[in-house]
N, C-alpha and C positions, 0 to 999 in steps of 0.2 A: 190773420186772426190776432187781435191785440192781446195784452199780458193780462193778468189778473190784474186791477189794481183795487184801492183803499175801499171803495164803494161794494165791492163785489164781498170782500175777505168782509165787512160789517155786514151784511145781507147773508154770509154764511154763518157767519157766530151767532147771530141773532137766532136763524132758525135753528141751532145746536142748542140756544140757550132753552128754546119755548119747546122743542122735542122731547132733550135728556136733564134739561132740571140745571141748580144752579149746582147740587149738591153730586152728583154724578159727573161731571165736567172734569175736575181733576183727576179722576180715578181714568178717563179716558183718555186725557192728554196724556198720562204716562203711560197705560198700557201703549197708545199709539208709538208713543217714543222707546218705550222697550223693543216692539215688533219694527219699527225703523230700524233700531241699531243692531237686531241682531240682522236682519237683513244686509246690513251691510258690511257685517261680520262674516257671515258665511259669504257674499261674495266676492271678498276682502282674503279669505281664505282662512285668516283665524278663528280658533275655537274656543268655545267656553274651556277646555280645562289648560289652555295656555293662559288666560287671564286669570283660573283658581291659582295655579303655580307659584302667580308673584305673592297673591295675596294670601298665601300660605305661611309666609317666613314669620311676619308677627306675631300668627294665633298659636304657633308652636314652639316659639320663644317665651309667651305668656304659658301655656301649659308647662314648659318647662320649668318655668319660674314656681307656680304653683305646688308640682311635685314635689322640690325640692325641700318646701316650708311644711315643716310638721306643725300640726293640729294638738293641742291635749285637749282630752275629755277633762269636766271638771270632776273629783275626787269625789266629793262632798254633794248632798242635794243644799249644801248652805252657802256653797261656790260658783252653784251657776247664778247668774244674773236674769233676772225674772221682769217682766215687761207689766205694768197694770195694765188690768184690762177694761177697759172702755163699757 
């Protein structure tokens, strides 16, 4: 049985294209590759909240940062800054 080659992979895009539209295409190509990789996560053995872990450190670095910075209310209704409105 031979390999897939160039002829076949343009004869499947084409009918993908005239099926789901030009505008649907990318929303498929990623879901497809979301469902790929966790596929091969879960038989890989990792889990989503080893990969939150890492990407934990920065967003609670920035929260920290933010706490730390006081806010003042302005005193005056002649201190706040007022935006025209359109």
């Amino acid at each position: 049985m031979p390999g897939i080659g160039i002829p076949e992979l343009i004869i499947v895009l084409v009918i993908l294209l005239v099926i789901f539209g030009p505008k649907r295409l990318p929303g498929l190509g990623r879901s497809l590759g979301s469902g790929m990789r966790e596929f091969k996560d879960s038989i890989s053995g990792r889990s989503k909240d080893e990969d939150d872990d890492e990407d934990d450190v920065q967003p609670r670095a920035i929260e920290q940062r933010a706490a730390s910075t006081t806010v003042t209310e302005p005193r005056t209704a002649d201190d706040r800054i007022t935006e025209p409105r359109a």
